[in-house]
C-alpha positions in Angstrom: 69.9 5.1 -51.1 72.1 4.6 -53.9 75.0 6.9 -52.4 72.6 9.8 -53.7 73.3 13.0 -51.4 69.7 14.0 -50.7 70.8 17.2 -49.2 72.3 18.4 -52.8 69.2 16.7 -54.5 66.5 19.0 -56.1 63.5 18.8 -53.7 59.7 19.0 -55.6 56.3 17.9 -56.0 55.0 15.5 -58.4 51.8 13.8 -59.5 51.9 10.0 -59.4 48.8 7.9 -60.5 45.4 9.2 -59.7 47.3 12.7 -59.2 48.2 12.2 -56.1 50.9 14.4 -55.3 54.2 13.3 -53.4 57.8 15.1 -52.6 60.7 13.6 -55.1 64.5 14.5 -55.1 65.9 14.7 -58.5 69.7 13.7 -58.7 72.1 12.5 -61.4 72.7 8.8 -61.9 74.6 6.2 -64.0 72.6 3.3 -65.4 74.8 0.6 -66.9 73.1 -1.9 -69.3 75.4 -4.1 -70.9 78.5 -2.7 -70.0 77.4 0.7 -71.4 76.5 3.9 -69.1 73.8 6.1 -69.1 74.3 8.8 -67.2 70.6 10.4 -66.7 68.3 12.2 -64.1 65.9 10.4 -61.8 63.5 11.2 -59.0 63.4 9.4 -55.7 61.0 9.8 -53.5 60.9 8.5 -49.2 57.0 7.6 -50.6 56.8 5.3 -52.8 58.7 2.0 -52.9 58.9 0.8 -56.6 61.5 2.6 -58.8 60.1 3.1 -62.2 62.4 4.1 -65.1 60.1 5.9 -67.6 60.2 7.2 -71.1 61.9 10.6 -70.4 65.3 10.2 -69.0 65.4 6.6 -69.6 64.0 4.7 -72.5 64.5 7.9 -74.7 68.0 7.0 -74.8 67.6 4.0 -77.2 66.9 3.8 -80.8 64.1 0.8 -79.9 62.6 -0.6 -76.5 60.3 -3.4 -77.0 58.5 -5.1 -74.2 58.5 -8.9 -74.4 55.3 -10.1 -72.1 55.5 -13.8 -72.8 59.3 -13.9 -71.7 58.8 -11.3 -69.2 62.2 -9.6 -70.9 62.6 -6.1 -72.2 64.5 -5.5 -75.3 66.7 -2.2 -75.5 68.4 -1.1 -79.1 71.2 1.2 -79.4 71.1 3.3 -82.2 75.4 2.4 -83.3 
């Protein structure tokens, strides 16, 4: 997945919704948004499906994130 070595990955338990708990791999990644990359942590797990990108480790790294319902868009500001 991602040309993530699991095997180096940091294996541990987390709590998803309704605390239930599932094994996740943390491991280093590069998100690019716009040209520009993030290098940040993530956990991946054979359990769940959907990647979600959260506040810590993600949206943290912008000055402003705003979520546009209508347009179904989501607005990230630098802050330079």
């Amino acid at each position: 997945m991602l040309g993530i070595n699991f095997k180096k990955a940091i294996q541990k338990i987390i709590c998803g919704i309704g605390d239930c708990q599932i094994t996740a791999f943390t491991a280093k990644i590069n998100i690019y948004v716009n040209n520009t990359k993030y290098v940040t942590e993530a956990d991946f797990s054979p359990q769940q499906e959907t990647l979600l990108l959260g506040r810590q480790g993600f949206f943290n790294l912008f000055k402003t994130v705003t979520f546009d319902e209508n347009e179904k868009f989501t607005y990230l500001e630098t802050g330079g």
